[in-house]
PQR file with spaces between the fields and no chain letter, atoms N, CA, C, O and H, PARSE charges and radii, in Angstrom:
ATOM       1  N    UNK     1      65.965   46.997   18.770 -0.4000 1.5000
ATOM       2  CA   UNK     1      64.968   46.692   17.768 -0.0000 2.0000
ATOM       3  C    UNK     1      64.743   47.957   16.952  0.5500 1.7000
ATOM       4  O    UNK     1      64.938   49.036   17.512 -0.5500 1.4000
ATOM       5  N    UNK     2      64.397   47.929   15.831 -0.4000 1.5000
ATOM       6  CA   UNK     2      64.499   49.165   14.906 -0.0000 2.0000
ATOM       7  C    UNK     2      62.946   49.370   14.637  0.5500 1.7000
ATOM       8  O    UNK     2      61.959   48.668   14.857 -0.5500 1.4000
ATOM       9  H    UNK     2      64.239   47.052   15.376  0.4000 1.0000
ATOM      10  N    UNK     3      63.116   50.477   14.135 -0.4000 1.5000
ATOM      11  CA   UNK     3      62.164   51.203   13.889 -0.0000 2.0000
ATOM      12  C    UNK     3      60.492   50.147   13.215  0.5500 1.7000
ATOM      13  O    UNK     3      59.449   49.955   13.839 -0.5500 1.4000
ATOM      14  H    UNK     3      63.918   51.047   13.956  0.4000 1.0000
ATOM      15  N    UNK     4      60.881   49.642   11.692 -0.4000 1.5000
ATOM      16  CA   UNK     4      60.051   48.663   11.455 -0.0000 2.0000
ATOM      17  C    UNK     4      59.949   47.593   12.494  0.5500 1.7000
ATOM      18  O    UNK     4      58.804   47.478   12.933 -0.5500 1.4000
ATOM      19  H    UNK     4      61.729   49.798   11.185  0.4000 1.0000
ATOM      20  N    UNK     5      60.519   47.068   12.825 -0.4000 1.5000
ATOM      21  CA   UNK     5      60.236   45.809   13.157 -0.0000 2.0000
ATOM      22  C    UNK     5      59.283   46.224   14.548  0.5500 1.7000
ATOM      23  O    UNK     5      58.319   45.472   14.691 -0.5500 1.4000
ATOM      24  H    UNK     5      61.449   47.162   12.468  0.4000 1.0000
ATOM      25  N    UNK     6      59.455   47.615   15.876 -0.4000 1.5000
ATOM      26  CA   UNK     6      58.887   48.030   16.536 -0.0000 2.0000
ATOM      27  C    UNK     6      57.432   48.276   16.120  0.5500 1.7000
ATOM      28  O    UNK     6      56.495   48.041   16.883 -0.5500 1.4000
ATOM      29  H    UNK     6      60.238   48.226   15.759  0.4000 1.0000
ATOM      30  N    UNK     7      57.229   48.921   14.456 -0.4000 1.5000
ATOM      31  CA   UNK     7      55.723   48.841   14.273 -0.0000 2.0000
ATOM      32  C    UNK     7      55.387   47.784   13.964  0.5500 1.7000
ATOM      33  O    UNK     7      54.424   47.672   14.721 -0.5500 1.4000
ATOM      34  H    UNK     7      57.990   49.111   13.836  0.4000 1.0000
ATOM      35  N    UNK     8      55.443   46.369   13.119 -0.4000 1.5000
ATOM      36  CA   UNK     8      55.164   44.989   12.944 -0.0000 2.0000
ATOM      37  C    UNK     8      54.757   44.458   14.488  0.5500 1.7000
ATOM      38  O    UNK     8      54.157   43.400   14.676 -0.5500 1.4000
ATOM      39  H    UNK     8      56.226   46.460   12.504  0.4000 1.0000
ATOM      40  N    UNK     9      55.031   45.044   15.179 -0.4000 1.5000
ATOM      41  CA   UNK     9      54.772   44.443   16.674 -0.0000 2.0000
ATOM      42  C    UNK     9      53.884   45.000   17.195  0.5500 1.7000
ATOM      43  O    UNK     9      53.071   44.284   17.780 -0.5500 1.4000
ATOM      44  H    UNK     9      55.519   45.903   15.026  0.4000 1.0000
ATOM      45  N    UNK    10      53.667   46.503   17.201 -0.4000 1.5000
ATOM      46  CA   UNK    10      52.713   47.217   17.305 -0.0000 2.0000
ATOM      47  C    UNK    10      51.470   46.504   16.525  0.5500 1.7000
ATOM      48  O    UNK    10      50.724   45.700   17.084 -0.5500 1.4000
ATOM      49  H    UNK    10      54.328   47.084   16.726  0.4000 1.0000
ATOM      50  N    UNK    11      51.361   46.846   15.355 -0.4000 1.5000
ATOM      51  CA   UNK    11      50.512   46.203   14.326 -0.0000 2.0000
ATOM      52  C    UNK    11      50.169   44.828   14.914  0.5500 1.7000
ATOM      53  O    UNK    11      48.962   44.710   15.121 -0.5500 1.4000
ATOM      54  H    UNK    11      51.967   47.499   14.901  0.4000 1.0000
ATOM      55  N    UNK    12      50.952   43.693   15.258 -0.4000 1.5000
ATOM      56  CA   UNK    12      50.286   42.189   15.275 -0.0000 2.0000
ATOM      57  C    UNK    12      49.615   42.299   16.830  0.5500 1.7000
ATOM      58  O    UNK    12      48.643   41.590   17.094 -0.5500 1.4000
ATOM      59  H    UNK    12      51.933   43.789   15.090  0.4000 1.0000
ATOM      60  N    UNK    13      50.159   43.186   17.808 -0.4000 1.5000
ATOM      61  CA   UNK    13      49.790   43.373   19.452 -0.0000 2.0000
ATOM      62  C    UNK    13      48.134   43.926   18.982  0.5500 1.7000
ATOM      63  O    UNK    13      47.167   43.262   19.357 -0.5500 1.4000
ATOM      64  H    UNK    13      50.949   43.762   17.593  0.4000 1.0000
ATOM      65  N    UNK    14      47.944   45.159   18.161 -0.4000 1.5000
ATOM      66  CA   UNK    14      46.745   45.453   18.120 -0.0000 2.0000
ATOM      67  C    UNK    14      45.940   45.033   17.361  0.5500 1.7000
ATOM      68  O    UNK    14      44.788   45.446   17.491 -0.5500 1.4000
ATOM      69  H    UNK    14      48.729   45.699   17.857  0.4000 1.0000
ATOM      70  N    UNK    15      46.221   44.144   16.384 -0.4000 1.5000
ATOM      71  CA   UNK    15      45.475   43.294   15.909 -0.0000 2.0000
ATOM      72  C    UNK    15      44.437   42.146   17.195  0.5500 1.7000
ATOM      73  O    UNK    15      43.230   41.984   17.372 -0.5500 1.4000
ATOM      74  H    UNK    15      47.157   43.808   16.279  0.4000 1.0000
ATOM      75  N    UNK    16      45.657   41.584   17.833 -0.4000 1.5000
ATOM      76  CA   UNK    16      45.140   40.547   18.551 -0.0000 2.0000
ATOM      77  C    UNK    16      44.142   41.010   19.825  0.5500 1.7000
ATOM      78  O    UNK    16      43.261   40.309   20.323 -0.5500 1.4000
ATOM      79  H    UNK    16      46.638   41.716   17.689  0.4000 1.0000
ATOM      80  N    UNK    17      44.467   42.195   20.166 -0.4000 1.5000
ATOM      81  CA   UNK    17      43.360   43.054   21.374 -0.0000 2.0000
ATOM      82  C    UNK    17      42.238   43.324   20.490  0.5500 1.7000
ATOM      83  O    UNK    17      41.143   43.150   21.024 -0.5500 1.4000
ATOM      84  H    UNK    17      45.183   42.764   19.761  0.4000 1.0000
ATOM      85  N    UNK    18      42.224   43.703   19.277 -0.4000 1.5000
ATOM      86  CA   UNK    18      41.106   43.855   18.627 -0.0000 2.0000
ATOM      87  C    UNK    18      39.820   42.987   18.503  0.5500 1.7000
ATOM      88  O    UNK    18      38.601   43.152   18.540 -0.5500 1.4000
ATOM      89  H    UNK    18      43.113   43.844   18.843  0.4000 1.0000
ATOM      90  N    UNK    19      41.051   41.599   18.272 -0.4000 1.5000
ATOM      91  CA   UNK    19      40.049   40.400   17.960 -0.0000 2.0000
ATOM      92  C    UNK    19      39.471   39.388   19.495  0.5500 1.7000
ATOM      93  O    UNK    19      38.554   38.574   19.608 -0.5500 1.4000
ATOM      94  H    UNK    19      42.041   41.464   18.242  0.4000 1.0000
ATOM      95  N    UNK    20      40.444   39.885   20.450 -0.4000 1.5000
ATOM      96  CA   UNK    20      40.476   39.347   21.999 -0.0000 2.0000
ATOM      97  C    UNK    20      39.125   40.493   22.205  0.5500 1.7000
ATOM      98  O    UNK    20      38.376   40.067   23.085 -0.5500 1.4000
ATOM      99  H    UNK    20      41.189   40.546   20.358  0.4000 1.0000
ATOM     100  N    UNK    21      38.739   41.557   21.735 -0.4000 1.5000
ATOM     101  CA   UNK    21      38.030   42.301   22.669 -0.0000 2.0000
ATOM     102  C    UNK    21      36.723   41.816   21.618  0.5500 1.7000
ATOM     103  O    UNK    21      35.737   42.328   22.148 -0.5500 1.4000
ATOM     104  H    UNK    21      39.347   41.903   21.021  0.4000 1.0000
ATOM     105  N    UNK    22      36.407   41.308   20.774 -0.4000 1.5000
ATOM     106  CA   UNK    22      35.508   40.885   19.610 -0.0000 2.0000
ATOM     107  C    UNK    22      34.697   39.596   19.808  0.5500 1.7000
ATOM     108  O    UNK    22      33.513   39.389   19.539 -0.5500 1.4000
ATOM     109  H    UNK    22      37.208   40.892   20.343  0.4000 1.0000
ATOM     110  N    UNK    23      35.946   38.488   20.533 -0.4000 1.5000
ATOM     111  CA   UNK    23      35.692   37.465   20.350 -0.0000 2.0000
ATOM     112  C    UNK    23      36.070   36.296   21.365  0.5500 1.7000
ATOM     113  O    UNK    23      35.602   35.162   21.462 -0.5500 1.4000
ATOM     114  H    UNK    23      36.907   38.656   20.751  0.4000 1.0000
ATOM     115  N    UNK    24      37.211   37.037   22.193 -0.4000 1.5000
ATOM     116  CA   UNK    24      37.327   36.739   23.527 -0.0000 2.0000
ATOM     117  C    UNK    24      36.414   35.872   24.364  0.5500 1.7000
ATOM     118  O    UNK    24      35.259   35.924   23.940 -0.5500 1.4000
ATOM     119  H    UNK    24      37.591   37.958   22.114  0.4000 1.0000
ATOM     120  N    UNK    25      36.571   35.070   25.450 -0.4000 1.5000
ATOM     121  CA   UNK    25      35.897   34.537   26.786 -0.0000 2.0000
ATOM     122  C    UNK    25      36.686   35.230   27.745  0.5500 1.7000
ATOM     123  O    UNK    25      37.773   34.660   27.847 -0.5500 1.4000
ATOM     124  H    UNK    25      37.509   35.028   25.795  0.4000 1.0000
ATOM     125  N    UNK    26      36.587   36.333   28.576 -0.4000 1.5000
ATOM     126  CA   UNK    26      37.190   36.439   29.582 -0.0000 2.0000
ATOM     127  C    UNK    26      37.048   35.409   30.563  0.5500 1.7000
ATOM     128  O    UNK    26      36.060   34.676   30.594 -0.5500 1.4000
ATOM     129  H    UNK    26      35.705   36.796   28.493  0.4000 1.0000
ATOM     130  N    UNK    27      38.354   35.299   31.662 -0.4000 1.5000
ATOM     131  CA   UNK    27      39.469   36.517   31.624 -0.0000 2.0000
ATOM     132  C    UNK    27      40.267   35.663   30.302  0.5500 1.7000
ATOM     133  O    UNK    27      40.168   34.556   29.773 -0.5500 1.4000
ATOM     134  H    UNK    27      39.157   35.895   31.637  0.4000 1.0000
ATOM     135  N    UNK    28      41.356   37.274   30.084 -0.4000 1.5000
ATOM     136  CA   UNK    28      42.221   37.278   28.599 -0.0000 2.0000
ATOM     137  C    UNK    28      44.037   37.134   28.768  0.5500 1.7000
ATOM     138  O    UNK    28      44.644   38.119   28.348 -0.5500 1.4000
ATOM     139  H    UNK    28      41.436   38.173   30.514  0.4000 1.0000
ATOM     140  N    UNK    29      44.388   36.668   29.003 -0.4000 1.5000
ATOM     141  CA   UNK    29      45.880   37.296   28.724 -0.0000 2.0000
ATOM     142  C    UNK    29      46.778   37.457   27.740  0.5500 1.7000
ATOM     143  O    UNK    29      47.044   36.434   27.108 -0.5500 1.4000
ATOM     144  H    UNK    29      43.895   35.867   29.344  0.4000 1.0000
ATOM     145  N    UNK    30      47.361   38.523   27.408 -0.4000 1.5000
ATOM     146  CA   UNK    30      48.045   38.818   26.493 -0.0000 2.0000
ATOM     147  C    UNK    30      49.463   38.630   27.280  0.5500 1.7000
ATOM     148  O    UNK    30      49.569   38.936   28.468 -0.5500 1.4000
ATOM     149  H    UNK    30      47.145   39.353   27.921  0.4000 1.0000
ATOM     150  N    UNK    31      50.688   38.029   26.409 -0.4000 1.5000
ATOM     151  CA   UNK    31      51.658   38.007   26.700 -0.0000 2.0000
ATOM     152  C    UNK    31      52.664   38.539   25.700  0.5500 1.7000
ATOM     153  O    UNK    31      52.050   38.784   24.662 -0.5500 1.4000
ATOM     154  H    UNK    31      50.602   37.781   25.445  0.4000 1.0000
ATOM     155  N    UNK    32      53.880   38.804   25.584 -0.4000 1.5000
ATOM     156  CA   UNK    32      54.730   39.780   25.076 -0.0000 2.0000
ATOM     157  C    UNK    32      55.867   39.455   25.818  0.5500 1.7000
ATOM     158  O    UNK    32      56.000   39.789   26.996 -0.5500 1.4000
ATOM     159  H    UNK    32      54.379   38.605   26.427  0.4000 1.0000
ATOM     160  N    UNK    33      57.190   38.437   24.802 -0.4000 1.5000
ATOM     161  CA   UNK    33      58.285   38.001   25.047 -0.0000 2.0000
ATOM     162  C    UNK    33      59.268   38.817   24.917  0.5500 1.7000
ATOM     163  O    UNK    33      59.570   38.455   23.780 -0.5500 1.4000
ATOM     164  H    UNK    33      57.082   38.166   23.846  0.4000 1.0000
ATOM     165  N    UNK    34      59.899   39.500   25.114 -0.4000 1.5000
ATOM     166  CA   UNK    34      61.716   40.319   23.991 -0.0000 2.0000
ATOM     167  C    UNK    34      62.447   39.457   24.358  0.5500 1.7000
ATOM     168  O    UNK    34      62.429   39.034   25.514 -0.5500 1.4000
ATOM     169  H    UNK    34      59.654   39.794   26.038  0.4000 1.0000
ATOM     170  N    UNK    35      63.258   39.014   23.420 -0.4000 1.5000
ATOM     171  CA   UNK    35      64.541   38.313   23.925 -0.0000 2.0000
ATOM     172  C    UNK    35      65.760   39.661   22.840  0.5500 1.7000
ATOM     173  O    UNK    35      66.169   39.795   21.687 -0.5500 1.4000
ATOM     174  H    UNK    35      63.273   39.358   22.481  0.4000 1.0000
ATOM     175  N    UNK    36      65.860   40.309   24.084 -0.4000 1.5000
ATOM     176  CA   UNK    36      66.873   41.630   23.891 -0.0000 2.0000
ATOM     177  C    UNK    36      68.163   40.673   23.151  0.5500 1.7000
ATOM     178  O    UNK    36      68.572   40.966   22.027 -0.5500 1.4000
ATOM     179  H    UNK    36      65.528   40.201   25.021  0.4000 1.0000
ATOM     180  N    UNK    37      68.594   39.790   23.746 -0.4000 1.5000
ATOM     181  CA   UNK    37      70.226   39.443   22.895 -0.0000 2.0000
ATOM     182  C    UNK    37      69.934   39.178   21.245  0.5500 1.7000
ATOM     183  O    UNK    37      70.689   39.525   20.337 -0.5500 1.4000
ATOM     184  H    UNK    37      68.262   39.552   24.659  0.4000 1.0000
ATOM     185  N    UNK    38      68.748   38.530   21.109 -0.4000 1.5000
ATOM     186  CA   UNK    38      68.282   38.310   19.882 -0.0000 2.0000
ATOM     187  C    UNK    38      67.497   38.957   18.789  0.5500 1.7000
ATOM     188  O    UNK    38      67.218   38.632   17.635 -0.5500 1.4000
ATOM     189  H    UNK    38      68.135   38.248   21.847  0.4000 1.0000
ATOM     190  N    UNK    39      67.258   39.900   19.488 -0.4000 1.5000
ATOM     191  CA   UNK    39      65.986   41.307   19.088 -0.0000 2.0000
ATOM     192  C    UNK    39      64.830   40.339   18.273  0.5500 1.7000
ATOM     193  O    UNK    39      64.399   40.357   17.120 -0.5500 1.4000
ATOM     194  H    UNK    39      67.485   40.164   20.426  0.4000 1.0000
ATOM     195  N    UNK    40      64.546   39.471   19.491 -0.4000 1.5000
ATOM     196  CA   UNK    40      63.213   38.814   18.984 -0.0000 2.0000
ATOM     197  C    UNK    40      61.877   39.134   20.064  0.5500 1.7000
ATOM     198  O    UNK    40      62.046   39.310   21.270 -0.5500 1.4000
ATOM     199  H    UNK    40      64.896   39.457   20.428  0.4000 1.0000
ATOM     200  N    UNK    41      60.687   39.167   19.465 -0.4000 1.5000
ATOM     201  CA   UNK    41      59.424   39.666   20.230 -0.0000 2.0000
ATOM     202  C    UNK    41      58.548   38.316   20.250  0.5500 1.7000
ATOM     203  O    UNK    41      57.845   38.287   19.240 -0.5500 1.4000
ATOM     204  H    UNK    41      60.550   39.024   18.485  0.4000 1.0000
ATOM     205  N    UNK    42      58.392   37.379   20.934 -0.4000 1.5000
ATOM     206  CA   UNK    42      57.254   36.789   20.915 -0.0000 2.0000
ATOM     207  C    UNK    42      55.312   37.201   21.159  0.5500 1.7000
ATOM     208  O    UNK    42      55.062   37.711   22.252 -0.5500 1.4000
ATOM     209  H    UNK    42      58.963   37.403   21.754  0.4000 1.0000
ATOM     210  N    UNK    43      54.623   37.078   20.621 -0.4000 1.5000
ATOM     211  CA   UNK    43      53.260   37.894   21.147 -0.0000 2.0000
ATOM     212  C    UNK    43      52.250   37.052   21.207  0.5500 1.7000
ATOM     213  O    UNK    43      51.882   36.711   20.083 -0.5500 1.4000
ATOM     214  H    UNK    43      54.825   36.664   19.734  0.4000 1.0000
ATOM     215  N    UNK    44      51.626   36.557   22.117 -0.4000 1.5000
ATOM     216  CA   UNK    44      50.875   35.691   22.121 -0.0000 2.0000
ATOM     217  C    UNK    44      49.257   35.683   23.487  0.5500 1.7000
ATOM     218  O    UNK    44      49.371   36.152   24.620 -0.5500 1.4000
ATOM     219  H    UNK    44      51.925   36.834   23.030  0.4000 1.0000
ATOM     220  N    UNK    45      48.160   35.152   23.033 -0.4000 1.5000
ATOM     221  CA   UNK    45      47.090   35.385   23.885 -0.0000 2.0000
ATOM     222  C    UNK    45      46.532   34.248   24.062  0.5500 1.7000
ATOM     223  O    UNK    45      46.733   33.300   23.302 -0.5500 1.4000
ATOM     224  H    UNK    45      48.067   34.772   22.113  0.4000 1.0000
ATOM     225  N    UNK    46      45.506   34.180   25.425 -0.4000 1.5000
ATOM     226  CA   UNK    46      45.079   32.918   25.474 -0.0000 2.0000
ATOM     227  C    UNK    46      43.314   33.677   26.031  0.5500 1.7000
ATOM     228  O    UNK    46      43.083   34.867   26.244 -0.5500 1.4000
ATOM     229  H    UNK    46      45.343   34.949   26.042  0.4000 1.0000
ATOM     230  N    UNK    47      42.378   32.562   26.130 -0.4000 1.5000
ATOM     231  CA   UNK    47      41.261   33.167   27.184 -0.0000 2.0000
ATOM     232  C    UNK    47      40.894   32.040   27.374  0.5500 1.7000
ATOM     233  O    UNK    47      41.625   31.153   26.935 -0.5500 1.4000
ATOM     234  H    UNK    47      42.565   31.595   25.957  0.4000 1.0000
ATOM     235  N    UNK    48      39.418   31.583   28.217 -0.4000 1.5000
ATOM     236  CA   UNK    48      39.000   30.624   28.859 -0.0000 2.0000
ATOM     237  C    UNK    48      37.933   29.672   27.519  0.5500 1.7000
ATOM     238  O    UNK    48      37.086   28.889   27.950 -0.5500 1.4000
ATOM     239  H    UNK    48      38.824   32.304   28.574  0.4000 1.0000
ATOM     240  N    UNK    49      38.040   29.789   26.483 -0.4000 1.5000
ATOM     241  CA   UNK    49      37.039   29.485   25.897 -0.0000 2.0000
ATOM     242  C    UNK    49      37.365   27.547   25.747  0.5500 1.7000
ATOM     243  O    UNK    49      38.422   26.919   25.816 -0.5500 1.4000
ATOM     244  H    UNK    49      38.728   30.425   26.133  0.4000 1.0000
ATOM     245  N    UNK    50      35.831   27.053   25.509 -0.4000 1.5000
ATOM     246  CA   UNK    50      35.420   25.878   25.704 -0.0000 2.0000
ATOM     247  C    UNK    50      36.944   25.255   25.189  0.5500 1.7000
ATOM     248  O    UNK    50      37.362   25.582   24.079 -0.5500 1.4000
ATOM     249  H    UNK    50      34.973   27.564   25.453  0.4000 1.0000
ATOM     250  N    UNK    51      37.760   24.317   26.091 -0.4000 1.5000
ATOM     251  CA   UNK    51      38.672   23.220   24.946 -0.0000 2.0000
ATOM     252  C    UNK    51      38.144   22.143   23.797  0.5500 1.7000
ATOM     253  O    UNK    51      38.682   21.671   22.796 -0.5500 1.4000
ATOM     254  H    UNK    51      37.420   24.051   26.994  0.4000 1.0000
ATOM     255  N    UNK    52      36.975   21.994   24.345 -0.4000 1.5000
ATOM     256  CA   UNK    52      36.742   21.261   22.745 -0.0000 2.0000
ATOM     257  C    UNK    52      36.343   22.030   21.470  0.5500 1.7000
ATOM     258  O    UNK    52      36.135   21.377   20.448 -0.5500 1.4000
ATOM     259  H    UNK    52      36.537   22.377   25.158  0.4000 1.0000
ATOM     260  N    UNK    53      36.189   23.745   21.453 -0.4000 1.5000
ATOM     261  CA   UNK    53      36.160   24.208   20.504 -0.0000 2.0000
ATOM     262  C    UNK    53      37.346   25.161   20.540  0.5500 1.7000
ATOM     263  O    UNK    53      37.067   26.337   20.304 -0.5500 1.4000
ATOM     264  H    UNK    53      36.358   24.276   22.283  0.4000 1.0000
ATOM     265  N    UNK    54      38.720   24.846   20.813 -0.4000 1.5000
ATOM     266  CA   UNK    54      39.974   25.170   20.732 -0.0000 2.0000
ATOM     267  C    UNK    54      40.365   24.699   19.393  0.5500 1.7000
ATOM     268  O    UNK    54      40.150   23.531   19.069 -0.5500 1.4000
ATOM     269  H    UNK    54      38.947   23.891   21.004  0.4000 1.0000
ATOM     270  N    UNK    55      40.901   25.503   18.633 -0.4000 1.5000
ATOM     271  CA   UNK    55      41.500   25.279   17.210 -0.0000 2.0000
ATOM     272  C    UNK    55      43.536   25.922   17.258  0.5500 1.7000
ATOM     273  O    UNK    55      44.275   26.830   17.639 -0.5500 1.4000
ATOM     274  H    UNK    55      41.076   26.451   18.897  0.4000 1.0000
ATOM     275  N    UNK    56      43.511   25.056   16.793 -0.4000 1.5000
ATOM     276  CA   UNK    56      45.344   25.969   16.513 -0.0000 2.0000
ATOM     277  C    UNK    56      45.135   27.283   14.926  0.5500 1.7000
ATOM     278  O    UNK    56      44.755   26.847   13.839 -0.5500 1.4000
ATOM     279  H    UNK    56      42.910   24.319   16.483  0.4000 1.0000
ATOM     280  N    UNK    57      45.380   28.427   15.076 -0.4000 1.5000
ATOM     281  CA   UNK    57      45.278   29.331   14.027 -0.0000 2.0000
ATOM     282  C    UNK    57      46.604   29.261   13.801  0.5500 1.7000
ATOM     283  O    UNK    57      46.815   29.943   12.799 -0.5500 1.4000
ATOM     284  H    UNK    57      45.688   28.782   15.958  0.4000 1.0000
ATOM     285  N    UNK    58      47.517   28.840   14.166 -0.4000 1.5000
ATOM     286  CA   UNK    58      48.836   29.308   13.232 -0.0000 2.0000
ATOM     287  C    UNK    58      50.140   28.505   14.440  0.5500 1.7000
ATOM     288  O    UNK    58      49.955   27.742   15.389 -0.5500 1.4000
ATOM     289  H    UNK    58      47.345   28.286   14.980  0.4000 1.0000
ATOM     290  N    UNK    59      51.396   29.082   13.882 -0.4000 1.5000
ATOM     291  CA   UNK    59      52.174   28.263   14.528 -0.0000 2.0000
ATOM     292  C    UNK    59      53.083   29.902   15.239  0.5500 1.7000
ATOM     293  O    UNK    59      52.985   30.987   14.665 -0.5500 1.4000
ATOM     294  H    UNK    59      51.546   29.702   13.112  0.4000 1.0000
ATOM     295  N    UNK    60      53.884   29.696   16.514 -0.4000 1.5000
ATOM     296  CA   UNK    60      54.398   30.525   17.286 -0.0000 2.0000
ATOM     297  C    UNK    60      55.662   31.018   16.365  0.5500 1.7000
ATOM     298  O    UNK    60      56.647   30.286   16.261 -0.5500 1.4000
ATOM     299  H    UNK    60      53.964   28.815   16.981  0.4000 1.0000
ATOM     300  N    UNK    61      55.595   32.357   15.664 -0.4000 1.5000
ATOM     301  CA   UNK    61      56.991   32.824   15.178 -0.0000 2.0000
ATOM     302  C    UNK    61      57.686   33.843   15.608  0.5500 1.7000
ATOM     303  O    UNK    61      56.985   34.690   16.161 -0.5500 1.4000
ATOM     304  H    UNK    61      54.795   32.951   15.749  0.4000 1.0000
ATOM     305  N    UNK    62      58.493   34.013   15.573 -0.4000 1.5000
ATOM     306  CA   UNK    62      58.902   35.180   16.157 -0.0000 2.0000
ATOM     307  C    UNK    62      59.308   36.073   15.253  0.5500 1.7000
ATOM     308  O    UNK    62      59.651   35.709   14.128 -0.5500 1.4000
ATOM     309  H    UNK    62      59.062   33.325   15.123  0.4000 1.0000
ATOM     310  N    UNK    63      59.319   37.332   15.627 -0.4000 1.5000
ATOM     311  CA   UNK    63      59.398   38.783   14.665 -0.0000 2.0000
ATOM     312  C    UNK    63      60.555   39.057   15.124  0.5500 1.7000
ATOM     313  O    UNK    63      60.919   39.479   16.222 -0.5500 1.4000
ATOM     314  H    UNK    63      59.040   37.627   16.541  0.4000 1.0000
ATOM     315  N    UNK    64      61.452   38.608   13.603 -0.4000 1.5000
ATOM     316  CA   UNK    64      63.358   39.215   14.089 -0.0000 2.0000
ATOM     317  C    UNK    64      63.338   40.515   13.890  0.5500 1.7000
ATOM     318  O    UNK    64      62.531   40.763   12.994 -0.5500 1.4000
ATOM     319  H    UNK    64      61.157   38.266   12.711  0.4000 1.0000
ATOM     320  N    UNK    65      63.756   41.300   14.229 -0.4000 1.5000
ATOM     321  CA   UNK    65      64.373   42.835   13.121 -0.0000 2.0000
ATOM     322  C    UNK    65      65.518   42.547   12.515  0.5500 1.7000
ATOM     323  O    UNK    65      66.534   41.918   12.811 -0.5500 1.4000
ATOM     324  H    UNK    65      64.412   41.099   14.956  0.4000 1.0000
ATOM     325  N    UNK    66      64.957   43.413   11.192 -0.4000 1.5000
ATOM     326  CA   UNK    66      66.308   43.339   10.239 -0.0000 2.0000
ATOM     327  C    UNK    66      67.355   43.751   10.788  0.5500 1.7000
ATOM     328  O    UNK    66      67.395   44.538   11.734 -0.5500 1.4000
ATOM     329  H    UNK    66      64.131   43.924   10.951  0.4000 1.0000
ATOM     330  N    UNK    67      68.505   43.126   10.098 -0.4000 1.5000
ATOM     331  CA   UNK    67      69.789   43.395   10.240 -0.0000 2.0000
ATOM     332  C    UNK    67      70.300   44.812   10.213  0.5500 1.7000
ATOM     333  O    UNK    67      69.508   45.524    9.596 -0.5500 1.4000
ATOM     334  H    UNK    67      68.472   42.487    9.329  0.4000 1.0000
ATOM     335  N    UNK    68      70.989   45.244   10.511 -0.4000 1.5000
ATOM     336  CA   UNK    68      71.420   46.818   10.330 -0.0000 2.0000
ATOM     337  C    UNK    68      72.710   47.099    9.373  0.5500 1.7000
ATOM     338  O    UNK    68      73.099   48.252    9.184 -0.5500 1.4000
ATOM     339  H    UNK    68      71.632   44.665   11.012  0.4000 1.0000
């Protein structure tokens, strides 16, 4: 994984601890995929908060790194 694409990951990981430590229900988990053959990062969090005020914010993408 190269250089950018290592901070884009950085950047979206501390975004989401930011907003997990803001707004969170503990307990929290943060998870963090690599799929090394693909130089893809999945990043994703969950916590205990009520399911009927569960919303979807976005859809699961993954962060390729550019080509070299």
């Amino acid at each position: 994984m190269g250089q950018a694409a290592t901070e884009s990951v950085l950047l979206v990981v501390s975004e989401l601890v930011t907003n997990v430590i803001e707004h969170a229900l503990p307990p929290v988990v943060l998870r963090l995929h690599r799929d090394r053959a693909g130089d893809q990062v999945w990043v994703g969090v969950t916590d205990v908060a009520d399911p009927a005020s569960t919303r979807t914010l976005g859809t699961t993408t993954p962060c390729t790194a550019p080509s070299p």
